[in-house]
N, C-alpha and C positions, 0 to 999 in steps of 0.2 A: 394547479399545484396540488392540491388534495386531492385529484385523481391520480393523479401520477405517485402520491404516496400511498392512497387505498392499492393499488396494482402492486406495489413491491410486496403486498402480504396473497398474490394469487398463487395459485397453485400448479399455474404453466409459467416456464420458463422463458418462454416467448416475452409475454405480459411482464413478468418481469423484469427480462430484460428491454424490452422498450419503454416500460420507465424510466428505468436509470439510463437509457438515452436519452430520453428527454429530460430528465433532470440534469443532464449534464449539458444539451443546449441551453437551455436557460443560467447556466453558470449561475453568479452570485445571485441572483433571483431565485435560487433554490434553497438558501440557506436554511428554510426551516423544515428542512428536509435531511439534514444532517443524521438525528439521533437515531432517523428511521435508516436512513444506508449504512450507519458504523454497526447497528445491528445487521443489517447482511451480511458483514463481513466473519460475523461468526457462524454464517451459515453455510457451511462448504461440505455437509458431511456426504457418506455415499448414497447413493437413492435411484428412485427412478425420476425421469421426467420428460416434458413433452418437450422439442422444439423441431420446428415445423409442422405439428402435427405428427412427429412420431415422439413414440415413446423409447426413452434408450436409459440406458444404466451407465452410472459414471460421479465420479466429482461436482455439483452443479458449478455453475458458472458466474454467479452473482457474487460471489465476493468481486472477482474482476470486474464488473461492471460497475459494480457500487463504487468501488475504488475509483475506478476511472471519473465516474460521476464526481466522487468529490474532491478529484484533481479539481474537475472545471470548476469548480465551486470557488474554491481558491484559497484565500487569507481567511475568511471565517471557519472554514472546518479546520482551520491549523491545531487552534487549543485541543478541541474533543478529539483529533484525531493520537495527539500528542496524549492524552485521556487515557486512549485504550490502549494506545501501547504500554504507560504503566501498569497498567488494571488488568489488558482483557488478555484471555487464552490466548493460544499462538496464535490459531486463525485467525482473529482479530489485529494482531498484532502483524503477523504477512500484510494482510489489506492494507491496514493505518502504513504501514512505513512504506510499502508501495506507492501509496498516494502521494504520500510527504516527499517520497523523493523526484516524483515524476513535478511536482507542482512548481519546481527548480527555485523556491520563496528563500530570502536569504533567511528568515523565521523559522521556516520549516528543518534546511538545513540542520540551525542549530541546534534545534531540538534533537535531533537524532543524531549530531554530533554527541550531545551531552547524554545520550542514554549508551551508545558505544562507548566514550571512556570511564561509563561507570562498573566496574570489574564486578560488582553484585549484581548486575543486569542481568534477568536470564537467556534473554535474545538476541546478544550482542550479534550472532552470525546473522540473523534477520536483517538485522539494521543496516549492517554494515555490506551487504549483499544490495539493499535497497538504495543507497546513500550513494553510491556509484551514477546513477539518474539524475542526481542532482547536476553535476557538471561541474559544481564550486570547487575552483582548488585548493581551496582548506580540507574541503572533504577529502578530495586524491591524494593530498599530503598525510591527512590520518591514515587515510586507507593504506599507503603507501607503507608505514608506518605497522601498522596492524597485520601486514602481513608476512610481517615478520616475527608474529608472537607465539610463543612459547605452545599457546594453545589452537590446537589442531582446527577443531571448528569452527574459532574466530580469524585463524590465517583463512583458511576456505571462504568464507563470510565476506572477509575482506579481499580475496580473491575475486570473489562474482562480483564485488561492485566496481574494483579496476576495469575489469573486463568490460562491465556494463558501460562504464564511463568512456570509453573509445578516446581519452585524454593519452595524448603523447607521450606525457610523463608516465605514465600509467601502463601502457605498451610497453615502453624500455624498462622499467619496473618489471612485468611479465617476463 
């Protein structure tokens, strides 16, 4: 495990990402690995870096991976994750409700249920883009809901997560 956390701080993207591979088989046995992937999730800016052995220019790829990572993780990253989406920059905040909605937790749900009907939220389209993953049809009902709101980016928002959601209700909604 503390290899696999010393690797998320190298400087090939390779090594990186098969960290958070392997921290993501080991699921809940990674949990102390949390605070080190919810900081990659703010790591997304433009750069260069290696995978394969070349060197390419672009977005790196570790938020996605970290996320993924702490899907598999599971019920313990729920709090921190739900953490950064109050607190942290968007990047942060893509990752964290990414995760939260891929991990289909009825916890996780709510939480990004209750940050969507809060109207002072500033990442309502985030959430609600990412909430679509979940599957819950509470979620498809907000969503359903939401996309028919007044405001442009949270109808969009709430657009991609119907979409995302492949739920029937959701479809004929579309």
């Amino acid at each position: 495990l503390k290899k696999e956390i010393e690797a998320l701080y190298a400087r090939d993207a390779d090594a990186i990402i098969t960290a958070t591979r392997n921290l993501a088989a080991m699921g809940v046995k990674a949990a102390p690995a949390i605070p080190f992937l919810i900081g990659l999730l703010q790591d997304t800016g433009m750069r260069g870096f290696k995978i394969d052995g070349r060197m390419v220019a672009g977005f790196s790829p570790e938020r996605d991976y970290a996320a993924l990572a702490l899907t598999s993780i599971g019920a313990p990253a729920i709090e921190p994750l739900l953490a950064a989406i109050e607190t942290g920059p968007e990047d942060a905040v893509i990752g964290a409700a990414d995760a939260l909605g891929r991990m289909k937790n009825p916890r996780a749900t709510a939480g990004l249920i209750q940050f969507l009907l809060d109207p002072k939220f500033a990442h309502r389209k985030i959430v609600a883009a990412a909430l679509g993953y979940t599957k819950d049809p509470k979620a498809i009902e907000v969503l359903i809901g939401l996309a028919e709101d007044p405001d442009s980016n949270l109808r969009s928002g709430a657009i991609r997560g119907l979409a995302a959601s492949k739920d029937a209700k959701a479809v004929d909604h579309l």
